[in-house]
C-alpha positions in Angstrom: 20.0 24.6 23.8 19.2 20.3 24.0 16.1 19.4 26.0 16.5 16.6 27.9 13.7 14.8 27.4 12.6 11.6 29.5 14.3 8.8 28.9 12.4 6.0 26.5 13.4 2.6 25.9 12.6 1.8 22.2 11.2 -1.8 21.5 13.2 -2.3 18.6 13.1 -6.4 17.9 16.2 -8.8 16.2 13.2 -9.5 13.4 13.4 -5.6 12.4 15.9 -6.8 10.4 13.4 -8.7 8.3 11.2 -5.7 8.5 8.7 -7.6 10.9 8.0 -6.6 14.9 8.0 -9.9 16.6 4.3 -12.0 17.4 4.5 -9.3 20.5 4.4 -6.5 19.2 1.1 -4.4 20.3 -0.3 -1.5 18.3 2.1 1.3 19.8 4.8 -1.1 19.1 4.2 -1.0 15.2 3.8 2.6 15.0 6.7 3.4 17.0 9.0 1.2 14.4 7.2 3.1 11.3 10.6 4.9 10.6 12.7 1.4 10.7 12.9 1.0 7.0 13.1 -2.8 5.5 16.6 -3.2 3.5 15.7 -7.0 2.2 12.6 -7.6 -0.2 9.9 -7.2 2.1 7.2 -6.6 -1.0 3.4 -5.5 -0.7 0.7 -6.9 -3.0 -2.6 -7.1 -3.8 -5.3 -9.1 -5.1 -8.6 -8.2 -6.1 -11.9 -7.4 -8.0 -10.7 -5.6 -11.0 -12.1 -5.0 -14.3 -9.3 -7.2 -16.5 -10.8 -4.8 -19.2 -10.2 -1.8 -17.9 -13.3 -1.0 -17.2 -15.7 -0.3 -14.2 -16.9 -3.9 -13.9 -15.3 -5.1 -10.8 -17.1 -7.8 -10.3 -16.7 -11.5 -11.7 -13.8 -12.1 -9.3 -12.4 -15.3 -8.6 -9.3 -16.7 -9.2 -10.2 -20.4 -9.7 -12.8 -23.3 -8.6 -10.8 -24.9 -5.4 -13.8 -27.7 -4.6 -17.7 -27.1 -5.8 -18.4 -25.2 -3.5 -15.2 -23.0 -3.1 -13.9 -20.1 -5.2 -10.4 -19.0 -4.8 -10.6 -15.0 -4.5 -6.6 -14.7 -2.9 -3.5 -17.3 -3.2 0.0 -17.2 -2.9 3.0 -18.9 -1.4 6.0 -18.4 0.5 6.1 -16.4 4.0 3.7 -13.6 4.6 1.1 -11.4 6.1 -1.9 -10.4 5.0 -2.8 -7.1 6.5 -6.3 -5.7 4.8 -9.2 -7.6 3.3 -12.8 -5.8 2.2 -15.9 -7.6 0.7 -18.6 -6.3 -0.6 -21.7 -7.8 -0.9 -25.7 -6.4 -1.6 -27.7 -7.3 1.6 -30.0 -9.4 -1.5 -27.2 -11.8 -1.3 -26.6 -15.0 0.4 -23.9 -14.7 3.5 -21.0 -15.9 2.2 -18.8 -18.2 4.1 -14.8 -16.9 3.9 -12.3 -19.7 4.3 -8.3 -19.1 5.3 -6.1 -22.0 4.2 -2.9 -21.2 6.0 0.3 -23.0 5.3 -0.9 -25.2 2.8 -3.3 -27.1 5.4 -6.3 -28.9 4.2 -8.4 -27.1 6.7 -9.2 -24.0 7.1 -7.3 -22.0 9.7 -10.2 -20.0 10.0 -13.7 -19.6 8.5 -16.1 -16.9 9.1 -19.4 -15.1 7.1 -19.1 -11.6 6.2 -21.9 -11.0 8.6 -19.5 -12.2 11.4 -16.8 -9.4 10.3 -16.2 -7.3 13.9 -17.7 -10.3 15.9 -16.2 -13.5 15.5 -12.4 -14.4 16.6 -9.7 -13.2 14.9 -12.0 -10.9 13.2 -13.0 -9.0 16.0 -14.0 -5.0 16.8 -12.2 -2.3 16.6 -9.7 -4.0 14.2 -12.7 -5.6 12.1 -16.1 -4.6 11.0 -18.4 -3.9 8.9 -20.7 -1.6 7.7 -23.9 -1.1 5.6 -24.1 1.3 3.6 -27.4 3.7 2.2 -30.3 2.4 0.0 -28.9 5.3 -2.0 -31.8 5.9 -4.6 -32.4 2.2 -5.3 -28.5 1.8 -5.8 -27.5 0.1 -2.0 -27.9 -1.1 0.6 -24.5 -3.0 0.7 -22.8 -4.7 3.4 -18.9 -3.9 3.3 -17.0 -5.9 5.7 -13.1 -4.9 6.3 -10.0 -6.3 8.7 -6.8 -4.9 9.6 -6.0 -7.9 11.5 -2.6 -9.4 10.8 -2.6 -12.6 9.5 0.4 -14.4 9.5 1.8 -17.5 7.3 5.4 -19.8 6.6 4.2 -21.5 4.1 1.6 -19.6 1.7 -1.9 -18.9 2.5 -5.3 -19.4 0.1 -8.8 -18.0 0.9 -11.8 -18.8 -0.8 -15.9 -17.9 -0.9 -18.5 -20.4 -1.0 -20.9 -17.6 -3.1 -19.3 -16.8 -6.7 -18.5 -13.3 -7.4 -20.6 -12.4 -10.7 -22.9 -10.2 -11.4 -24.1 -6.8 -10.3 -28.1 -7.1 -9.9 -29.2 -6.8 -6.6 -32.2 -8.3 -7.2 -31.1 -11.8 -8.4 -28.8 -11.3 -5.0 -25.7 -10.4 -7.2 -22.4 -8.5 -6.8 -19.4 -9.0 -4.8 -16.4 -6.6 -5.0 -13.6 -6.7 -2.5 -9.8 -7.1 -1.9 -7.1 -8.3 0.2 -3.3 -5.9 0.8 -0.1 -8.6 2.4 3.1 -8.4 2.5 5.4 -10.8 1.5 8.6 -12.2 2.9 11.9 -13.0 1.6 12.5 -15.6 4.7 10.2 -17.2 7.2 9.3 -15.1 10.2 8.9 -18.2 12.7 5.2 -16.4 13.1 2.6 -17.8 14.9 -0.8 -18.4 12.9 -3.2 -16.5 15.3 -3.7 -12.8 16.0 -2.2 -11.9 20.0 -5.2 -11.1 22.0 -3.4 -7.7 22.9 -4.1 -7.0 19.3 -7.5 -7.1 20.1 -8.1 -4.9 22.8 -7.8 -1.5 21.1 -10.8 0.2 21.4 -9.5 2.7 23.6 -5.9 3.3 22.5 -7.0 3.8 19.1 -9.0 6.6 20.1 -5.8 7.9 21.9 -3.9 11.2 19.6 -0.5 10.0 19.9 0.2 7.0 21.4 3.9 8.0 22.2 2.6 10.7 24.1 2.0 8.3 27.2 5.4 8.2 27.2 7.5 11.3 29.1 7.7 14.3 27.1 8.4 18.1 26.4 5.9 20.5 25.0 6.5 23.1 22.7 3.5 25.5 22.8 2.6 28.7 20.6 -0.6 30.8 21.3 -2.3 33.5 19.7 -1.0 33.4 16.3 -2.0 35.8 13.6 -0.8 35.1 10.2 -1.4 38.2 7.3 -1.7 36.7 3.8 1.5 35.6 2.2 3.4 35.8 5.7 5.5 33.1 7.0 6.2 32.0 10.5 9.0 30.5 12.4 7.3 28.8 15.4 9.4 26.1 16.5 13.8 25.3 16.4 15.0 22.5 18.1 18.9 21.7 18.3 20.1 18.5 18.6 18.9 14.9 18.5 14.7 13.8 19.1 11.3 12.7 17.9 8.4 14.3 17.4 5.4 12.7 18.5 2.9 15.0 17.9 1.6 18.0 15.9 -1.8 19.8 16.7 -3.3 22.7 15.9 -6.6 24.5 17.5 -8.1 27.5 15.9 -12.2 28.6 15.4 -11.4 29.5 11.8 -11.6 25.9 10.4 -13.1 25.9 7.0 -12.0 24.6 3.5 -10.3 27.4 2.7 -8.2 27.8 6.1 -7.4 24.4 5.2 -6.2 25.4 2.5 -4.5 28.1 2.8 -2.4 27.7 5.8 0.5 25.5 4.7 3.2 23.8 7.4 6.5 23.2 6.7 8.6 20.8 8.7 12.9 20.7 8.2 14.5 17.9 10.0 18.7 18.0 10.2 19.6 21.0 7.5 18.1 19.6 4.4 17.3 22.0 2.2 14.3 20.7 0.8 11.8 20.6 3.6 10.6 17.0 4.9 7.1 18.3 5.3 5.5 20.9 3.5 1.7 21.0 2.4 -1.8 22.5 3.3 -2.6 21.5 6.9 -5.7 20.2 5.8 -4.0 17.3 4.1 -0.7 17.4 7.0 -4.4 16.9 9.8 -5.9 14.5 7.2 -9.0 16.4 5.7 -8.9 19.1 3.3 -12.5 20.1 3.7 -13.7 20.2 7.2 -17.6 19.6 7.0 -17.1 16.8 9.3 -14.8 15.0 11.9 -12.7 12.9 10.9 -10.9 11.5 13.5 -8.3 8.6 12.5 -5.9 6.8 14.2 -3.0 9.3 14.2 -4.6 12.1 11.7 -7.6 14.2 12.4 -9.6 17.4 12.4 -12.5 17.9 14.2 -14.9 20.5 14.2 -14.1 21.7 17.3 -11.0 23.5 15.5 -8.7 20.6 16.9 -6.3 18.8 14.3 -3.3 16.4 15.4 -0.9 14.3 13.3 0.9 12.0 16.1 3.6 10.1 13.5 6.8 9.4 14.8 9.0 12.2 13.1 12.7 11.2 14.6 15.6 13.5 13.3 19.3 13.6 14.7 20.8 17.2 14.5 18.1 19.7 14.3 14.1 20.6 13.7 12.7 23.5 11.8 8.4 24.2 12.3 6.8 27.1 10.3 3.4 28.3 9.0 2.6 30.1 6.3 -0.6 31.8 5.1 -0.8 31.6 1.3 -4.4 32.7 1.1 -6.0 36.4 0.7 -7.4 37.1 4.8 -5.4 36.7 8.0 -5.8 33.6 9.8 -6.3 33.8 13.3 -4.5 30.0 14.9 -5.6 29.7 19.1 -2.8 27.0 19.6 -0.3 25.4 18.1 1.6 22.3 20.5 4.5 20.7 19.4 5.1 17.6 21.4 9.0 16.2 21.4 10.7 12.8 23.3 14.0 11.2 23.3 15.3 9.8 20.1 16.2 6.5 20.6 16.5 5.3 17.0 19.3 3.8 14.6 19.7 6.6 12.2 21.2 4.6 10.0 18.4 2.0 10.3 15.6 4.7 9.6 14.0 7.5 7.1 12.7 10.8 7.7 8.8 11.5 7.9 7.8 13.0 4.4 5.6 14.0 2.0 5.7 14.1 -1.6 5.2 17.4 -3.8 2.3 18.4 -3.1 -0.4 18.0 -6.0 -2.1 21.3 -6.7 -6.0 21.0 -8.1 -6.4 20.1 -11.5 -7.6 18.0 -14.1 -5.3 15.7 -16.7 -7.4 14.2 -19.5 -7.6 11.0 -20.2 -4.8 9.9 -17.5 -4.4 9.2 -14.2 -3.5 12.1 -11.7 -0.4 11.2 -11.1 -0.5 12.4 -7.2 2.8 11.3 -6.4 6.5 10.3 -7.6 9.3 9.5 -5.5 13.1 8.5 -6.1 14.4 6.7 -2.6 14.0 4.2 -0.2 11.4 3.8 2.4 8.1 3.2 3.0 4.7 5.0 1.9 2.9 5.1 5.0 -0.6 7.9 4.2 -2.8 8.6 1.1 -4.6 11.7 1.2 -6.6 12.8 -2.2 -9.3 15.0 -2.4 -11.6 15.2 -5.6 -13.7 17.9 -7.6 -16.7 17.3 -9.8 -17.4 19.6 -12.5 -20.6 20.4 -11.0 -23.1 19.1 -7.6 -24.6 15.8 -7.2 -22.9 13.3 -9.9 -20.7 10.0 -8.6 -17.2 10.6 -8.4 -15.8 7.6 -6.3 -15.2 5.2 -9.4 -11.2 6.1 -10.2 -9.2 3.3 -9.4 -6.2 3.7 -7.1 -2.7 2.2 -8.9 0.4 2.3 -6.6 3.6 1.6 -8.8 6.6 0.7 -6.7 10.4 0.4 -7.9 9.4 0.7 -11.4 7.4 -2.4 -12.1 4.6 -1.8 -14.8 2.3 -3.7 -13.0 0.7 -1.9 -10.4 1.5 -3.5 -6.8 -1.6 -2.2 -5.0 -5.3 -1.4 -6.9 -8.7 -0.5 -6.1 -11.9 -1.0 -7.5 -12.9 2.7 -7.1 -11.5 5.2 -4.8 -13.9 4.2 -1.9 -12.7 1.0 -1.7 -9.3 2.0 -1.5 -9.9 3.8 2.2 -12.4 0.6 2.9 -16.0 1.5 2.1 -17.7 0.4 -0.5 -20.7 2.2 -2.2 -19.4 5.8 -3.3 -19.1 8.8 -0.8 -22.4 9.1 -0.7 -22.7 9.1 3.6 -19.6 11.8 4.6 -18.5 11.3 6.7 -17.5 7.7 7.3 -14.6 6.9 9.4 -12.6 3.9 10.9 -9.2 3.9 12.3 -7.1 3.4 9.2 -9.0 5.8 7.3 -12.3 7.3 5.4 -13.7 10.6 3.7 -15.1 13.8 4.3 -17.5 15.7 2.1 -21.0 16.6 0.4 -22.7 13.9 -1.0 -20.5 12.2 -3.8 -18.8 14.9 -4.4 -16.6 17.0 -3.4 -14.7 14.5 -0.9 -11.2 14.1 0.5 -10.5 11.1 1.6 -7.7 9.4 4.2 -5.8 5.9 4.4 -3.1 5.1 6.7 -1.4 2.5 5.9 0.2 1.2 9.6 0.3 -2.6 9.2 0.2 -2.5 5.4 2.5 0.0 4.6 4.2 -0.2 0.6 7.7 -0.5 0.9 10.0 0.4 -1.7 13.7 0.5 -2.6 13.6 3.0 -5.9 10.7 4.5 -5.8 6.9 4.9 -5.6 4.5 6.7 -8.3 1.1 7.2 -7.0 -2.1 7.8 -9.6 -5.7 7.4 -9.5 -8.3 7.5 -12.4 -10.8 10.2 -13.1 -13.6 8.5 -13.2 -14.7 4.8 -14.5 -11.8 4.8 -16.8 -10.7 8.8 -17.0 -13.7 9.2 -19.0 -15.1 12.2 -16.3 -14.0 15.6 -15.8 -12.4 15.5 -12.4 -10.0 18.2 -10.7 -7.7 15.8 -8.0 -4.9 17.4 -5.4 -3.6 15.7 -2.6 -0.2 13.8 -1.1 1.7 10.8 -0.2 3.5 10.5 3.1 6.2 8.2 3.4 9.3 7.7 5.9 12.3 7.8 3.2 15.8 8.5 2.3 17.1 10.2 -1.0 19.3 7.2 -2.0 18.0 4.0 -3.5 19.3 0.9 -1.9 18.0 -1.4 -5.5 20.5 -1.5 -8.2 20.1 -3.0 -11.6 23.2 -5.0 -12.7 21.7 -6.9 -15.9 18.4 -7.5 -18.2 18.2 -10.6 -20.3 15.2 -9.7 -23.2 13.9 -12.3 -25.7 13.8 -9.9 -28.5 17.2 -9.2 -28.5 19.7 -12.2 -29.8 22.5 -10.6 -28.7 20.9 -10.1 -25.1 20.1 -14.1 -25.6 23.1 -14.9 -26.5 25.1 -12.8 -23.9 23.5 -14.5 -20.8 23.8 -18.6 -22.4 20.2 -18.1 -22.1 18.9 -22.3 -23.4 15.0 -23.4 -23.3 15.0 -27.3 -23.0 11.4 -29.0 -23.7 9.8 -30.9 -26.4 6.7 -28.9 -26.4 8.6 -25.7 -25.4 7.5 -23.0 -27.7 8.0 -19.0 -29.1 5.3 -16.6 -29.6 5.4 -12.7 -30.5 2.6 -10.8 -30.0 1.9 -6.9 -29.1 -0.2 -5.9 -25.8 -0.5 -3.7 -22.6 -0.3 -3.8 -19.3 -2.9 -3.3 -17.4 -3.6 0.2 -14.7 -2.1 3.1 -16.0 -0.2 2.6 -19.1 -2.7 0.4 -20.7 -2.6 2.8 -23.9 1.1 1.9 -24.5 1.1 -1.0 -26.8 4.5 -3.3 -26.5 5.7 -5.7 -29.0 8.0 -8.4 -27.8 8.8 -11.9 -28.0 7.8 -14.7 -25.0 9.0 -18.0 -24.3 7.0 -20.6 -23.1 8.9 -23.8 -21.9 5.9 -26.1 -21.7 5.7 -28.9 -19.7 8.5 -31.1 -18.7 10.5 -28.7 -20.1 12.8 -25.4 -18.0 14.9 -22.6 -19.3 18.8 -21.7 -17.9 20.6 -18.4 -18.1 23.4 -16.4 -16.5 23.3 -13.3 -15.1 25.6 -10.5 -13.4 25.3 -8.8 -10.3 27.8 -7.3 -7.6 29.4 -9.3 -5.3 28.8 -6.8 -2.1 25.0 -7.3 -2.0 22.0 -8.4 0.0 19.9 -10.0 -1.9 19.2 -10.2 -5.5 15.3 -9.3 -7.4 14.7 -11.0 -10.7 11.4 -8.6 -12.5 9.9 -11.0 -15.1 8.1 -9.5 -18.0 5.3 -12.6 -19.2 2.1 -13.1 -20.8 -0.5 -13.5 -18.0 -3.4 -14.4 -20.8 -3.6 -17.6 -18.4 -3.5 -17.3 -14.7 -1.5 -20.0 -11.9 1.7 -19.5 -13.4 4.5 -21.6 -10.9 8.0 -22.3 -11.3 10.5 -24.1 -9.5 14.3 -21.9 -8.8 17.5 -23.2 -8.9 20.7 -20.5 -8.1 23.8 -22.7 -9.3 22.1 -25.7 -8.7 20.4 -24.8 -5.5 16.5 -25.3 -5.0 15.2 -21.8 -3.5 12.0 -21.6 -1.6 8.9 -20.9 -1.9 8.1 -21.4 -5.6 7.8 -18.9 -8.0 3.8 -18.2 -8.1 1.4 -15.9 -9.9 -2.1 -17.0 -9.6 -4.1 -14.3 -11.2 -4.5 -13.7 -15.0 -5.8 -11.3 -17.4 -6.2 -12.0 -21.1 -7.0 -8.5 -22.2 -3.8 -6.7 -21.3 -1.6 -9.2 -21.1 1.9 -7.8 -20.4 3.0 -8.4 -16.5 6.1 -7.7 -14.0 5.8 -9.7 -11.4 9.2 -10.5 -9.4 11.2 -13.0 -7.1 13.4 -12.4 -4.4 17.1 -14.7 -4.1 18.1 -14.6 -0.3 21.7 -12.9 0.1 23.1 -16.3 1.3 23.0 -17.3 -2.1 24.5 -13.9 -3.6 26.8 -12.2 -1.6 30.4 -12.9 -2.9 29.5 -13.3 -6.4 29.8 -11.6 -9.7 27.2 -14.0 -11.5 24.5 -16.6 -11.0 23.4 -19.1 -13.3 19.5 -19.5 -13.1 17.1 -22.5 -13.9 13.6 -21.9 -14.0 11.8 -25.0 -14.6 7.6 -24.4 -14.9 5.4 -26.6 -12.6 1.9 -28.3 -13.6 -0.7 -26.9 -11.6 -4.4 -26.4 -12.1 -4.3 -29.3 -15.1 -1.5 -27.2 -17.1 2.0 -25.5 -17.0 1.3 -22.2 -18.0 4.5 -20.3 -17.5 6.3 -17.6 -20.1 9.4 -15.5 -19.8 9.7 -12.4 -22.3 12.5 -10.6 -20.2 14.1 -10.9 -17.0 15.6 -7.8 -15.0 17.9 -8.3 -12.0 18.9 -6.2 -9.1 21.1 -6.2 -6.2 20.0 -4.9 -2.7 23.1 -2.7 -1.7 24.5 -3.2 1.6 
């Protein structure tokens, strides 16, 4: 039989469209639209302190020299929002001064020293901090200072450092590591360049498990449970339409291996693949238990209390089990299901998932590939957990690499794994926890670590693959498991319709492609691309149009679309790359911009979005790109160019 639930009024905002929630839009707002999915370009990035060498030297970061004084460490244009920024910096160090260019101003926006992280305006407590981490056996202290405020921007947006990244000697007041996570936007959001004061006051509502359970709800509640290995358990069947707002569990048995061993399994509207199936130590957000770790809507406490409070909306049915896959019975005090009205477009929205999950082991001389999904949606959790082969060695240093609709280039990095959950000097201090994330764990190692990613979530319209390093560069014997939650659907909405490549002359010749430009030139080379792939050489041929100079080509798509990608393949040996577009004869905005480099690996996909107004109704587009001076040279190259349609 339906529950009738209390009635709730969703906030859903005209902007949802663009995948943003309106400059009003509090905390609870955000995370009640998690399962809206974006169906136009909205694209995360990420800039930061990697070793272009592939490597463990994440240091030496800067983009370029803006004034004497000012390095460029993040720059791009067009509409957009950054979300996360971490800096790293020995205490030894002078206290840099951070700038924010917003909107191509000459002044900075804002300006603040990584001291001032959690104290000064926008940068303010509980959405920004910092920390200082342990003197570590002569190896710390280090001062990591992290924000989750939004920053918003029309127009582009450029921050730079008045103290040079270089170096990792603490005692000639070296090393700076960091990075910054944004989204970027296929039109202008009309957003105001300040952070809502109800932004800032959180400190209590984050601390809240499930912040749609202050709205009206029904309880579903389960008590002394007792689960003999290998046995399954139905606990929970809801007919008809509703969310989930929260999961908890309490039970006195909480250890690694209950963690473990009980798995939950979650069916949402008759799909014979469950939505949610995993260890409840990685469903709770902790797959060891030595410590609480109590996030924003994951934790487990020592108490025995664990809650996941993501919005989980389905439209025709739910399905809740447990089952014990380990060798003793588990003995579960509570289990509370909590359910409220759906109000949401299911058209508009994905199903809370996670992906396969990734049993312990160890790949050699690879990334763990912890995650691959075929879909649409958005990746909104990380949880990993990591083995050493034996006590007491480092094993924070693999880099995170998110790959999203099958770029080459990964969209989101991290210099080491601890940066990726915003800490910055190993897991050597379990546990360490803010509201977006953290670890759990002995000393180095093991650890399982936690990211939500709320604000900054990665959306995708084919897919996601999710891999991290074992060790410096897979160089240690590690044994990873862990899980990627996401809100999704089975269908990609990105279609490719065409590929122009240089090294083909029939592909040249197909599309009309035509370089004009005295000192346009043709090189061939072989390379890599950097993150995971880097072992895969790739011969090809690149144009370079030169200054003065622009290239022209036609290419097909359908005529029923919303929106059209173009995925570039270039040589990124030199960095600031900028292009003018023109879609049969029509300027687009912003510019086509790529201000980072790396002259090792060279190869890079980086893409631009064309807004459907120039697309829809049309079976082809001819293209000009025509390459802009900036920073003293035109730097741009074209080795192949892939095109999509968004599908209505």
């Amino acid at each position: 039989m339906k529950r009738i639930y209390g009635k709730i009024v969703f906030m859903f905002f005209a902007s949802l469209a663009d995948g943003l929630f309106g400059q009003s839009a509090s905390m609870v707002e955000r995370i009640t639209n998690l399962p809206v999915l974006d169906r136009n370009g909205i694209k995360v990035g990420y800039e930061g302190s990697i070793d272009k060498k592939g490597k463990n030297e994440d240091w030496n970061w800067s983009l370029y020299q803006k004034e004497e004084d000012e390095w460029v460490i993040f720059d791009v244009k067009g509409a957009g929002c950054i979300y996360n920024i971490v800096q790293h910096r020995y205490l030894s160090c002078s206290n840099p001064l951070f700038r924010f260019y917003l909107d191509g101003d000459t002044l900075p926006t804002y300006s603040l020293q990584l001291s001032e992280f959690g104290e000064k305006y926008p940068f303010v407590s509980p959405i920004a901090n910092s920390y200082i981490g342990p003197l570590d056996s002569g190896r710390g202290p280090i001062r990591v200072a992290r924000s989750f405020i939004p920053i918003y921007y029309n127009n582009g947006c450029r921050i730079t450092t008045d103290v040079k990244l270089e170096g990792n000697d603490r005692e000639k007041g070296e090393g700076g590591w960091g990075h910054v996570i944004y989204h970027s936007f296929v039109c202008k959001g009309g957003m105001k360049t300040f952070v809502l004061k109800e932004e800032l006051e959180m400190k209590q509502l984050l601390k809240r498990h499930g912040l749609m359970s202050c709205l009206s709800s029904v309880s579903m509640v389960k008590d002394s449970l007792h689960l003999c290995p290998g046995q399954k358990s139905s606990l929970f069947y809801e007919e008809g339409s509703g969310v989930i707002s929260s999961v908890s569990l309490l039970s006195g048995m909480v250890d690694e291996n209950f963690l473990h061993d009980l798995w939950i399994r979650i069916s949402f509207d008759n799909h014979q693949i469950p939505d949610i199936n995993c260890p409840v130590g990685a469903f709770f957000g902790n797959s060891l238990g030595y410590n609480d770790t109590e996030y924003l809507l994951m934790g487990v406490l020592k108490s025995g209390f664990m809650y996941n409070t993501f919005p989980m909306p389905f439209w025709k049915e739910m399905k809740l089990y447990l089952e014990n896959r380990g060798k003793k019975t588990l003995v579960i005090d509570n289990v509370k299901v909590q359910l409220v009205d759906n109000g949401y477009n299911q058209e508009q929205c994905g199903y809370f998932r996670n992906t396969s999950y990734y049993s312990r082991k160890h790949v050699c001389a690879t990334d763990s590939k912890i995650a691959q999904i075929r879909g649409f949606g958005k990746m909104v959790a990380a949880h990993v957990t990591c083995y050493g082969e034996r006590p007491n060695i480092i094993t924070c240093e693999g880099d995170v690499r998110v790959y999203i609709d099958g770029n080459r280039t990964p969209k989101v990095e991290s210099d080491g794994s601890e940066s990726y959950v915003c800490f910055g000097w190993g897991f050597s201090t379990p546990p360490e926890v803010h509201p977006f994330g953290g670890y759990d764990g002995l000393k180095d190692n093991p650890w399982s670590m936690t990211r939500l990613c709320i604000n900054d979530y990665y959306p995708f319209y084919r897919g996601l693959e999710f891999n991290i390093e074992s060790g410096e560069y897979n160089n240690q014997y590690l044994e990873h498991e862990g899980t990627i939650f996401y809100y999704g659907k089975n269908t990609p909405i990105l279609a490719q319709t065409d590929c122009l490549d240089f090294s083909s002359e029939l592909s040249v010749r197909q599309h009309e492609y035509t370089v004009v430009g005295k000192e346009s030139w043709v090189q061939s080379f072989c390379g890599c691309y950097e993150g995971t792939y880097d072992k895969d050489s790739i011969f090809a041929d690149v144009v370079y149009p030169g200054k003065n100079g622009f290239s022209e080509f036609i290419v097909r798509i359908e005529p029923d679309n919303n929106g059209v990608r173009i995925r570039r393949m270039s040589d990124q040996c030199h960095g600031r790359q900028c292009a003018e577009v023109y879609v049969d004869g029509q300027k687009v905005s912003p510019v086509w911009y790529v201000a980072d480099s790396n002259p090792f690996k060279r190869w890079l996909d980086d893409e631009y979005e064309i807004p459907s107004s120039l697309t829809q109704g049309k079976e082809k587009l001819r293209i000009r790109i025509c390459p802009v001076e900036v920073g003293g040279g035109v730097f741009w190259s074209e080795a192949k160019y892939t095109v999509f349609v968004y599908q209505r």
